[in-house]
TIVO-931642 format. One record per residue: x, y, z of N, C-alpha, C, CB in turn; residue in three letters. Coordinates in Angstrom, 1 decimal, decimal comma, m for minus. Atoms other than C-alpha are relative to their C-alpha. Glycine has a CB too. Layout:
npx|npy|npz|capx|capy|capz|cpx|cpy|cpz|cbpx|cbpy|cbpz|residu
X|Y|Z|X|Y|Z|X|Y|Z|X|Y|Z|ALA
...
This chain:
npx|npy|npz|capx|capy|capz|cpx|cpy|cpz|cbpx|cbpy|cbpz|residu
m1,0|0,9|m0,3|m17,7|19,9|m25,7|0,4|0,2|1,5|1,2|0,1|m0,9|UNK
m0,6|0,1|m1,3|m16,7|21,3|m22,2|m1,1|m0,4|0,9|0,5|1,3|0,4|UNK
0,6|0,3|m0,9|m20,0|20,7|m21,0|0,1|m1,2|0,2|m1,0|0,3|0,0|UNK
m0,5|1,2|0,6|m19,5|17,0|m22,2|0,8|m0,1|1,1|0,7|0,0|m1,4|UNK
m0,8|0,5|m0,8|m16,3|17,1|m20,3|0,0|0,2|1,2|1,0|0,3|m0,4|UNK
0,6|m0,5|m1,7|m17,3|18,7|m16,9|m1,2|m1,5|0,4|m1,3|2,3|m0,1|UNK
0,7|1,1|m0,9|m20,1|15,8|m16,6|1,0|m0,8|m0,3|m1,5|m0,5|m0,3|UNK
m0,5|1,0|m0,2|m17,7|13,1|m17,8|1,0|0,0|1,0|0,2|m0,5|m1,0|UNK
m0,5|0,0|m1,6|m15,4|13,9|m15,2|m0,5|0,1|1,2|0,8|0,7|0,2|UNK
0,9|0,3|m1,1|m17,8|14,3|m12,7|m0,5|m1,3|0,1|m1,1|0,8|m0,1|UNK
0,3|1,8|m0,1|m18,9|10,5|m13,3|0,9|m0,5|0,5|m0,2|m1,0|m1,2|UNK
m1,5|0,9|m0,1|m15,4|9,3|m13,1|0,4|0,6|1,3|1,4|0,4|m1,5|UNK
m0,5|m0,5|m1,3|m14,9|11,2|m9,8|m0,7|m0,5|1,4|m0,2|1,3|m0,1|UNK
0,6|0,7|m0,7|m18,1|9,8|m8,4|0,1|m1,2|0,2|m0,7|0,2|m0,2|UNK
m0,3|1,1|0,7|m17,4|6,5|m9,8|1,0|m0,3|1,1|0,6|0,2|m1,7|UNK
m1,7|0,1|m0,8|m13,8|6,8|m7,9|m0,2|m0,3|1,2|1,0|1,4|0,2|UNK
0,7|m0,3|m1,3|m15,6|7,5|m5,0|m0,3|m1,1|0,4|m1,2|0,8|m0,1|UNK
0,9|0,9|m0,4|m17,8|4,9|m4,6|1,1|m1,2|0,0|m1,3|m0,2|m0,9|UNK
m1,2|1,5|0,1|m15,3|1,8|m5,9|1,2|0,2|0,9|0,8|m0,2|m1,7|UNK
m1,7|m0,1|m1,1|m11,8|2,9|m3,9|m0,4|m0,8|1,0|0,5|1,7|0,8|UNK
m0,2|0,5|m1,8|m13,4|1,9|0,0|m0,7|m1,5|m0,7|m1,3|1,1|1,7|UNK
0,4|1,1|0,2|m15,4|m0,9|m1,8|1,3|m1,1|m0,3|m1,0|0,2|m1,1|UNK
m1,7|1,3|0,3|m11,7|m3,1|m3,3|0,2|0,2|1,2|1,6|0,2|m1,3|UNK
m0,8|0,0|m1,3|m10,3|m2,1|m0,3|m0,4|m0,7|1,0|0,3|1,1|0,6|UNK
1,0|0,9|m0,8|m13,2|m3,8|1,9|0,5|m1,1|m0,5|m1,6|0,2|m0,3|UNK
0,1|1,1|0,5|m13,2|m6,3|m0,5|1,3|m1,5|0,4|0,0|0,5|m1,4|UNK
m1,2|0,7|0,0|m9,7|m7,7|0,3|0,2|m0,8|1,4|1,0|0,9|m0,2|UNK
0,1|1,6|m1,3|m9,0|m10,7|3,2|1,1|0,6|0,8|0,4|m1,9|m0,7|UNK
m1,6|m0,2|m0,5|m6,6|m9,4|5,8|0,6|m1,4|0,4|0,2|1,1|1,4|UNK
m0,7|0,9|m0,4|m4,0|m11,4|6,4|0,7|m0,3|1,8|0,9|0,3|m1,0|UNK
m0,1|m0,3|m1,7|m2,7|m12,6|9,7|1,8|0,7|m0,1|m0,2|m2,0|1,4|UNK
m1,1|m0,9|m0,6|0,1|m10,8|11,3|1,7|m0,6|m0,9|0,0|m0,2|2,1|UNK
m1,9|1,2|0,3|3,2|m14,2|10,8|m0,5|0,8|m1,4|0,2|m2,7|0,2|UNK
0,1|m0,2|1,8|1,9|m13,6|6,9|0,9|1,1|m0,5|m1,7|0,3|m0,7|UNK
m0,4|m1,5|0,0|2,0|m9,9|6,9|1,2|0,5|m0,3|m0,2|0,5|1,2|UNK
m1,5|m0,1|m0,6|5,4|m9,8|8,4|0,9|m0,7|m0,9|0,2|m0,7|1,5|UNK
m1,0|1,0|0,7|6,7|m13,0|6,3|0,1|1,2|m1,6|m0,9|m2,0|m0,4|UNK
m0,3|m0,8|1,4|6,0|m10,9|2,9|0,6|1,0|0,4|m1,2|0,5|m0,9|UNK
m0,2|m1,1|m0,2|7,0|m7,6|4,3|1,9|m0,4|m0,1|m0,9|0,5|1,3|UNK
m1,3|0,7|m0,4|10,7|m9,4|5,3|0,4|m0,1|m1,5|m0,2|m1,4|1,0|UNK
m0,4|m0,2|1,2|10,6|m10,8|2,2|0,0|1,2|m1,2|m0,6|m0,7|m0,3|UNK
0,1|m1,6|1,0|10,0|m7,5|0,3|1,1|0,8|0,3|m1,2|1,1|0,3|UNK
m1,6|m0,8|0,1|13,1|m6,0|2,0|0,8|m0,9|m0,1|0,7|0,9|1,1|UNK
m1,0|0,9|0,3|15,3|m8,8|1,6|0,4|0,2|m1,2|m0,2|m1,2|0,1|UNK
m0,1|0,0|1,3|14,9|m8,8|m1,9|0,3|2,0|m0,8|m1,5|m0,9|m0,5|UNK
0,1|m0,9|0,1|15,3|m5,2|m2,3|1,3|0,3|m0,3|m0,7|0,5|0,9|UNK
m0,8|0,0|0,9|18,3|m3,7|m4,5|0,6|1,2|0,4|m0,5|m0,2|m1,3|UNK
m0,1|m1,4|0,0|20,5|m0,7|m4,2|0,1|0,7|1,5|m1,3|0,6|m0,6|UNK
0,0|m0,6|m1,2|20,1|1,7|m1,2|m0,4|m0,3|0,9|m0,3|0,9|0,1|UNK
1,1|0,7|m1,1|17,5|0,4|0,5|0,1|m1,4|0,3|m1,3|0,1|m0,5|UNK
m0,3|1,4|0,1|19,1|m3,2|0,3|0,3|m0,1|1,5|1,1|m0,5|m1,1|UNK
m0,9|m0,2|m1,5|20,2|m4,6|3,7|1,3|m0,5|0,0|m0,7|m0,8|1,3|UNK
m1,4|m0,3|m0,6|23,2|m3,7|5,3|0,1|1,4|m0,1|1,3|m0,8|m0,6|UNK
m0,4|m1,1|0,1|23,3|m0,3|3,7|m0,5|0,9|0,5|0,0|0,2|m0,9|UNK
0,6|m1,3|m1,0|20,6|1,9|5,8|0,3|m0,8|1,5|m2,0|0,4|m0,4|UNK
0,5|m0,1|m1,4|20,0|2,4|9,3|m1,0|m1,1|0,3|m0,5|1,3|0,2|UNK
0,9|0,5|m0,3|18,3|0,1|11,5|m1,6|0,9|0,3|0,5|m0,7|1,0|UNK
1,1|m1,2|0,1|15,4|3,0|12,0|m0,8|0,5|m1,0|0,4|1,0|0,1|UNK
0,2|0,0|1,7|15,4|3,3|8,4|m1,2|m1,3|m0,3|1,6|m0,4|m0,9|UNK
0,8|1,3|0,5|14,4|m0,6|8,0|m1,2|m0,1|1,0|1,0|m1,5|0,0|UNK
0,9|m0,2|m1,4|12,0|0,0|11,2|m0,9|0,6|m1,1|0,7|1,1|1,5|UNK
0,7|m0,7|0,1|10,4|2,3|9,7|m1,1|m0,1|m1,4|0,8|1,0|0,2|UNK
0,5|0,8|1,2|10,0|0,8|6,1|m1,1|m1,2|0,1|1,3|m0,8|m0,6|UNK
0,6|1,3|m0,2|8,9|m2,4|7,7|m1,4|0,2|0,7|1,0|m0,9|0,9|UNK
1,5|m0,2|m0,5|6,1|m0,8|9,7|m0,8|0,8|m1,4|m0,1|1,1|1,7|UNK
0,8|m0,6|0,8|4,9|1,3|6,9|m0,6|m1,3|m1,2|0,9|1,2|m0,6|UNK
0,2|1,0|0,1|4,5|m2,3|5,2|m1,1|m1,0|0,3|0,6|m0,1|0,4|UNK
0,9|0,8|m1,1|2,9|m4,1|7,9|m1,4|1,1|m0,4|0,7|0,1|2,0|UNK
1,4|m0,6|0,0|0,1|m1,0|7,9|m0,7|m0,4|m1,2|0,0|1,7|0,0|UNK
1,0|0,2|1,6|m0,5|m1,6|4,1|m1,1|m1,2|0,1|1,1|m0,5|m1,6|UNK
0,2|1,0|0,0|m1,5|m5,3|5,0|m1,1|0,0|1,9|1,5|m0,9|m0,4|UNK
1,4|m0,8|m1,3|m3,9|m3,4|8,2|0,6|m0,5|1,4|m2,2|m0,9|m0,1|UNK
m1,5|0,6|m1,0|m1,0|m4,8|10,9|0,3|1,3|0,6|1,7|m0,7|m1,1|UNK
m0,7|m1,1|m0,9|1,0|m2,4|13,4|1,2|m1,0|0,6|m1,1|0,9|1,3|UNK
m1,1|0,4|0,1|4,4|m3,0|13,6|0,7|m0,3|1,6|0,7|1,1|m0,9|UNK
């Protein structure tokens, strides 16, 4: 059984491997206005601490570029 489990996690690692950069390829960047429009919208709508008015502008700076990178953008 451990040998069992040493190759099947070895598949599933290789497996991991290979598919992760492939979806990520796979996906359509968006342009920048887009990018930006969801990102805006994503802290607007945002609840609690992180809502606006209650942090720092540096804070929301910093939120909003980490954002933008997800969507392959620079803030």
């Amino acid at each position: 059984m451990s040998a069992a489990f040493v190759r099947l996690s070895a598949a599933i690692l290789v497996f991991a491997a290979i598919a992760m950069p492939t979806v990520a390829l796979a996906q359509k960047k968006i342009t920048y206005e887009e990018a930006f429009r969801r990102c805006k919208a994503f802290m607007d709508k945002e609840k609690g601490s992180l809502g606006a008015g209650t942090t720092s502008d540096a804070n929301k700076a910093t939120r909003g570029a980490s954002c933008m990178k997800r969507f392959g953008h620079r803030l």
